[in-house]
N, C-alpha and C positions, 0 to 999 in steps of 0.2 A: 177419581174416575173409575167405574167401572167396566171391567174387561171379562168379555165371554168367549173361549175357544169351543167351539161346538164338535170338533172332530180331531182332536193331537193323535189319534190313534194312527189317522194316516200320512202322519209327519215323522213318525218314529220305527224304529228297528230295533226292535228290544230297548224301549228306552235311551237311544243314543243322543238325544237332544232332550234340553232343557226348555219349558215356558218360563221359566225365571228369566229369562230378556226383556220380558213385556211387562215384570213387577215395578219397573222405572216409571213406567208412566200411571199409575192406580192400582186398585187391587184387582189380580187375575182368577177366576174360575175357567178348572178346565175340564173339559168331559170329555173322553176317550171318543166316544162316537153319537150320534144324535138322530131318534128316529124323528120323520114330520111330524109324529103328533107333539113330540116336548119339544121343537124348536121354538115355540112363540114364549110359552112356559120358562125354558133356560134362560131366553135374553131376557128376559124381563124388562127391567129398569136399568138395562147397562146402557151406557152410550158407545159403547164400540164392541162388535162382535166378528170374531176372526174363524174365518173357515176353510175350505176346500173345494170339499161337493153339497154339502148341504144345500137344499132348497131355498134359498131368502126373497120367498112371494110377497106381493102387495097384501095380503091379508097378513104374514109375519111381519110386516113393516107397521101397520095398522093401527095390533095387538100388541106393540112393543113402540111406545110415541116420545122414548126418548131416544133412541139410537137415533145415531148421527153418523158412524163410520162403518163402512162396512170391510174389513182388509180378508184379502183371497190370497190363501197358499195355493196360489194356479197362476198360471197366464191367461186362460180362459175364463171368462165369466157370464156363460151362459145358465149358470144357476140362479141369478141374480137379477130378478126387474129393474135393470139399471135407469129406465126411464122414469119407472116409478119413484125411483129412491132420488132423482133429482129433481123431480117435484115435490118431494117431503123435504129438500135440503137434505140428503143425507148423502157423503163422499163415499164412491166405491171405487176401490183399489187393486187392481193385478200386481203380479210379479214378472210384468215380461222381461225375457233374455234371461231369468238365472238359469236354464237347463238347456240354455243354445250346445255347449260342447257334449253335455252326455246325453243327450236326442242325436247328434250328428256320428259322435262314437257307434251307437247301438245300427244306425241305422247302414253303417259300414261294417259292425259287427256281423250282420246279416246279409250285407252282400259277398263280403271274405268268406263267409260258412256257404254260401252258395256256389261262388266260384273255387274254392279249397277242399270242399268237402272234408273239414276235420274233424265233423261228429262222425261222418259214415266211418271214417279210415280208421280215425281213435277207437273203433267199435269194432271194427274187423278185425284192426288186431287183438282187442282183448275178446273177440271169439275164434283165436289162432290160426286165424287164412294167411297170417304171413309166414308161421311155422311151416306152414304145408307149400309153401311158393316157389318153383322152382328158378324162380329165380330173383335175387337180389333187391330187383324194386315191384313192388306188389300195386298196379293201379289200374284197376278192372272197371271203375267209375273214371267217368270225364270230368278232366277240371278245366279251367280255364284263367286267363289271364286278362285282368282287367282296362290294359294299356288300349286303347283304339277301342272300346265298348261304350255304347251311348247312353250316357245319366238324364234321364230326364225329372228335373225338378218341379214340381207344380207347389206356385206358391213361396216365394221368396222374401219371406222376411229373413229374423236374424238368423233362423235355425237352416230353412233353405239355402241362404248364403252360404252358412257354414258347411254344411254338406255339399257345396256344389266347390268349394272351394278345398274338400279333399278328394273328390272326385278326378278335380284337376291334377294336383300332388299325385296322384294313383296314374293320369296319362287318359283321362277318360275322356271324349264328347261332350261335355254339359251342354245340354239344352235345356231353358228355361219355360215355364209358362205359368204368367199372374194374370191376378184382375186387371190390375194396370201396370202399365209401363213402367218397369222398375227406373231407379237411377241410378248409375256410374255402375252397371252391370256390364262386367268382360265375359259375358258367357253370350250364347245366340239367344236371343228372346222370338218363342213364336207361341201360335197360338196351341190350345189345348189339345186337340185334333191331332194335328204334326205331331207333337211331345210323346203322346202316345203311340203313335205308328212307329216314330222312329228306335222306342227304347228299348234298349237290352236290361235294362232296371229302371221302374217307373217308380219313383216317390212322391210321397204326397204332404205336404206343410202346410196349408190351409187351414183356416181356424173354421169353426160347425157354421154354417147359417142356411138363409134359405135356399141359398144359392146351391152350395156344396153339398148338402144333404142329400146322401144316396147320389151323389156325383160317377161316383165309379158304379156302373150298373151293364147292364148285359148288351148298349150298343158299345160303349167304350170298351167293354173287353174284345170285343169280336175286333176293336182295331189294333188289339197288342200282338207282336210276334210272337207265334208257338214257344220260342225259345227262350220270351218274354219274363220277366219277375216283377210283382206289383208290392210295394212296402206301404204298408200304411203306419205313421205314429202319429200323429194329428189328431184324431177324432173317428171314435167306432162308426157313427153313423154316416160321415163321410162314402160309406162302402156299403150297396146293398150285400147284405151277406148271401141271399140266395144266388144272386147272379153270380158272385166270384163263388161259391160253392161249384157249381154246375162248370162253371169255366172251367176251374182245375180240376173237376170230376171227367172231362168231359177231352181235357188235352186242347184247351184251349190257348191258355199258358201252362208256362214250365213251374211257376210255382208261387208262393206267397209267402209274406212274414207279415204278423200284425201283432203290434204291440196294444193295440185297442179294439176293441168290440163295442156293439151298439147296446148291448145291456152290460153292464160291470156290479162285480162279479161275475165272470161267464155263465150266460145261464145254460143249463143242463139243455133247453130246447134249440141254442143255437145253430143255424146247419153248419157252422164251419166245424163242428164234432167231425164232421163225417168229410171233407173236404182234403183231396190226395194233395202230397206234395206243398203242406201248406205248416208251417213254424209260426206258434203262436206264446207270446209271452206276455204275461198277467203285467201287464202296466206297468212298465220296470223302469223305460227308460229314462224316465227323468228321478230316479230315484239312490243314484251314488251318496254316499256320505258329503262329502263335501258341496255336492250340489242342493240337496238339504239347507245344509249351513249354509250358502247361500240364499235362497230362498227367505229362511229365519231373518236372517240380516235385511234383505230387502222390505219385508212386511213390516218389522220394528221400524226402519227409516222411513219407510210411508207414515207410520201413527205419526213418528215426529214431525214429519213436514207438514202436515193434514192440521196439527196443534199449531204449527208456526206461524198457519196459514200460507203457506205456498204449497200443497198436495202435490205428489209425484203420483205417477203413473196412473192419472183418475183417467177410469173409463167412461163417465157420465157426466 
């Protein structure tokens, strides 16, 4: 059997993971990254091709009529015509839950830098305002304490869980809001509206669709408190960027993190360039070592179950 990785470049960290996992099951071709015009061209005549973000349209499915499997180093598989592909008979596979704990890490990483303020103060002091302080404890910035501040979660799968469940641990409000009615949820569940009126930090766990798309736009911010913080790690497009531009240019909220943008790589034209009060990091969070290697582990166990014929985690 043959195997085609079409992107390992965005699995790796200098090399810190091996595709020799996937030499058990046939022989593996790997290419570092893959533009749209060689994706039809690399799979050729494999029967399983494993990816990321690569594009796998109806016309790559087409032009390549022996593939049969499709496995995604993501949780998401909006790259992928999954209805297509199961009309051609061909299994596609996510990696849901392996980056539940470090998507919930970062996204408390980013409320603790907001209520601690430890970049400003780590900065202040190595530009020597504590040298010059006349007295003892030096704190000219407001912090705040997370105990009795409202979490609002949109979006409660595992990852929302998890964050809502150190929210708690922290002493915080959770308030929830899904498409549906979670189950055996110990937090408030209400609708989308309330979640945002009430939060002192609005997070966002929802996966891209029609629905969600540009969800966060210029009436939903007018209902966040000035003293509001909106996190996005879900999905760039999830967020009109002009509107949260303008909000936080504008002191409509107190601020923002986003770990995703609606074009990736940041494009140069994006307006959160110019967006006050707003901490942006290049798609990090699902990306610790170990949650890697999970990931790895996951996508290998789908080939095998998909061969056993019982597939895990098929989205189609």
């Amino acid at each position: 059997m043959k195997i085609v990785i079409l992107d390992w470049s965005t699995m790796c960290r200098e090399s810190d993971l091996s595709a020799d996992i996937f030499r058990q099951f046939g022989d593996v071709v790997c290419y570092p990254l893959t533009s749209p015009g060689d994706t039809a061209e690399r799979i050729g005549d494999a029967e399983v091709v494993l990816c990321n973000k690569v594009k796998i349209t109806r016309e790559i499915m087409d032009l390549c009529p022996k593939l049969r499997f499709i496995g995604l180093f993501a949780t998401g598989f909006n790259n992928v015509d999954v209805k297509y592909a199961a009309g051609k008979g061909i299994t596609v596979c996510n990696a849901g839950q392996y980056s539940t704990n470090a998507v919930a890490q970062q996204v408390f990483a980013y409320i603790l830098d907001f209520a601690s303020r430890i970049r400003d103060y780590g900065n202040a002091v190595k530009n020597g305002e504590w040298e010059t302080s006349p007295c003892f404890s030096y704190f000219p910035l407001p912090t705040v304490e997370l105990e009795g501040k409202t979490l609002s979660v949109v979006g409660f799968g595992s990852i929302g869980r998890r964050v809502a469940e150190l929210g708690s641990a922290f002493g915080m409000n959770v308030v929830v809001s899904n498409r549906t009615k979670p189950a055996n949820c110990p937090y408030e569940v209400t609708d989308l509206e309330t979640a945002v009126k009430r939060a002192d930090f609005l997070t966002f766990h929802c996966p891209l669709t029609e629905q969600t798309q540009g969800m966060v736009n210029g009436e939903l911010l007018k209902l966040m408190k000035p003293s509001a913080v909106l996190i996005n790690t879900s999905r760039g497009a999830v967020v009109n960027e002009a509107d949260l531009c303008g909000a936080l240019n504008g002191g409509l909220i107190a601020g923002a993190y986003l770990d995703v943008l609606e074009t990736e790589p940041m494009s140069p034209e994006t307006p959160m360039r110019s967006a006050k009060n707003c901490v942006i990091t290049p798609h990090t969070a699902w990306a610790p070592f170990e949650t890697r290697v999970r990931l790895l582990n996951i996508v290998r166990d789908n080939i095998a179950a998909w061969l056993s014929g019982s597939p895990k985690n098929k989205v189609n």
